[in-house]
C-alpha positions in Angstrom: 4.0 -49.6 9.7 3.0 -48.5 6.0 -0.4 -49.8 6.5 -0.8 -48.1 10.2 0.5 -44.7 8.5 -2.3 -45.3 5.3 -5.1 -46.1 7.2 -4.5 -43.0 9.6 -4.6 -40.7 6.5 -7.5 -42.0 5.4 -8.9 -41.6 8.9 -8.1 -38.1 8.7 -9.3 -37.7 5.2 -12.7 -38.8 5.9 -12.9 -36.8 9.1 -11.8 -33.4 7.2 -14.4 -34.3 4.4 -17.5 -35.1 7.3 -17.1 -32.2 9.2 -17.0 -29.8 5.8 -20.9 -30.8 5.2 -22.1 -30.3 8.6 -22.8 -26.9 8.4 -24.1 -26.7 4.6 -27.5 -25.6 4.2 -29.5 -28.2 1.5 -32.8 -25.6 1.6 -34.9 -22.7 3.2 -36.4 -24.9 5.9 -32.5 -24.8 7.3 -32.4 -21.2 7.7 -32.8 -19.9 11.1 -36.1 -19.0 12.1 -35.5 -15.2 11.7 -33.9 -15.4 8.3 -37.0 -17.4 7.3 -39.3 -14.7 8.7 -37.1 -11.7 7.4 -37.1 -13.4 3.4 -41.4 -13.7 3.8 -41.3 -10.1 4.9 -39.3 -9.1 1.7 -40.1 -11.5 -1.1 -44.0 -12.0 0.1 -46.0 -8.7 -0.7 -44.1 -8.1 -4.4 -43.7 -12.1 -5.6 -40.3 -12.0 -6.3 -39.5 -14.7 -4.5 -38.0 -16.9 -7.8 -35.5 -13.9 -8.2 -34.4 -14.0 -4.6 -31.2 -15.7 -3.1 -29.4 -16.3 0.2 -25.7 -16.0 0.2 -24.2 -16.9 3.0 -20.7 -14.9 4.4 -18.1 -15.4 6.3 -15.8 -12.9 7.2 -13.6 -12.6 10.7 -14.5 -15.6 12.3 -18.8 -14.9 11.7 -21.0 -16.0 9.3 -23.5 -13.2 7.6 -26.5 -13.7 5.6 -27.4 -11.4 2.5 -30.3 -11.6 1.0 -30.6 -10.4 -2.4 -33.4 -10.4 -5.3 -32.2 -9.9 -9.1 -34.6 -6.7 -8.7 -33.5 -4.7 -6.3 -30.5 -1.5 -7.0 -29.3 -2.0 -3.2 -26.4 -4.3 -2.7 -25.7 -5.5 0.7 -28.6 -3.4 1.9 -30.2 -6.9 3.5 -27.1 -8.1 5.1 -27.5 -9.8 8.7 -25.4 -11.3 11.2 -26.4 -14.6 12.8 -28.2 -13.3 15.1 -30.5 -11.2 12.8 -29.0 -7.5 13.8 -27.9 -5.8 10.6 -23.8 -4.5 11.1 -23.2 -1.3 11.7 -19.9 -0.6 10.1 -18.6 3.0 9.0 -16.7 2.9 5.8 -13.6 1.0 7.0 -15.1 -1.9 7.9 -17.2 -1.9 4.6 -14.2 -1.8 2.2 -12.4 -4.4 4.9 -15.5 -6.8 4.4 -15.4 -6.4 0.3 -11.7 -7.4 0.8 -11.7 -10.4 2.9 -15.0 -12.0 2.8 -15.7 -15.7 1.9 -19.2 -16.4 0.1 -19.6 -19.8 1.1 -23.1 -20.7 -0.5 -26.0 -19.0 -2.7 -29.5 -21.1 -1.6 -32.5 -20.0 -3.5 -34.5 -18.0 -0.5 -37.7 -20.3 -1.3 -38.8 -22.9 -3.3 
């Protein structure tokens, strides 16, 4: 019985651990398509691509992307949904967000 019960924990052990890495992004070329085009459209036509990063967000239940270079004054101003829509929050929301968000991971936006 003590062997059944410690090969069951580490059944569920390695389960938890496997499904952790499934959604972690190693790279760019694992953004979705429109975050790829949206960081060209930014970094491309001022070459700050070294000085950009993507964080990703979660917060209620979604995941957010922000994209951020070291240059810009405007925090958050580049934040998207998974879908690629901006949010459109009044100021409730915003402070809510600061509050409860989880960054999950910072990925360089290019290499």
């Amino acid at each position: 019985m003590r062997r059944f019960i410690l090969l069951i924990g580490i059944f569920l052990l390695l389960s938890f651990l496997s499904c952790d890495k499934k959604d972690t992004i190693t790279g760019p070329r694992d953004f979705p398509l429109w975050l790829q085009a949206k960081i060209t459209e930014l970094v491309t036509p001022n070459n700050i691509c070294e000085f950009t990063d993507v964080t990703i967000i979660e917060y209620n239940g979604k995941r957010y992307y922000h994209i951020y270079a070291g240059l810009w004054s405007c925090m958050y101003c580049q934040l998207f949904d998974e879908q690629g829509n901006r949010p459109d929050w009044d100021t409730s929301v915003w402070n809510d967000f600061f509050a409860k968000k989880k960054e999950v991971q910072v990925i360089p936006a290019c290499k």
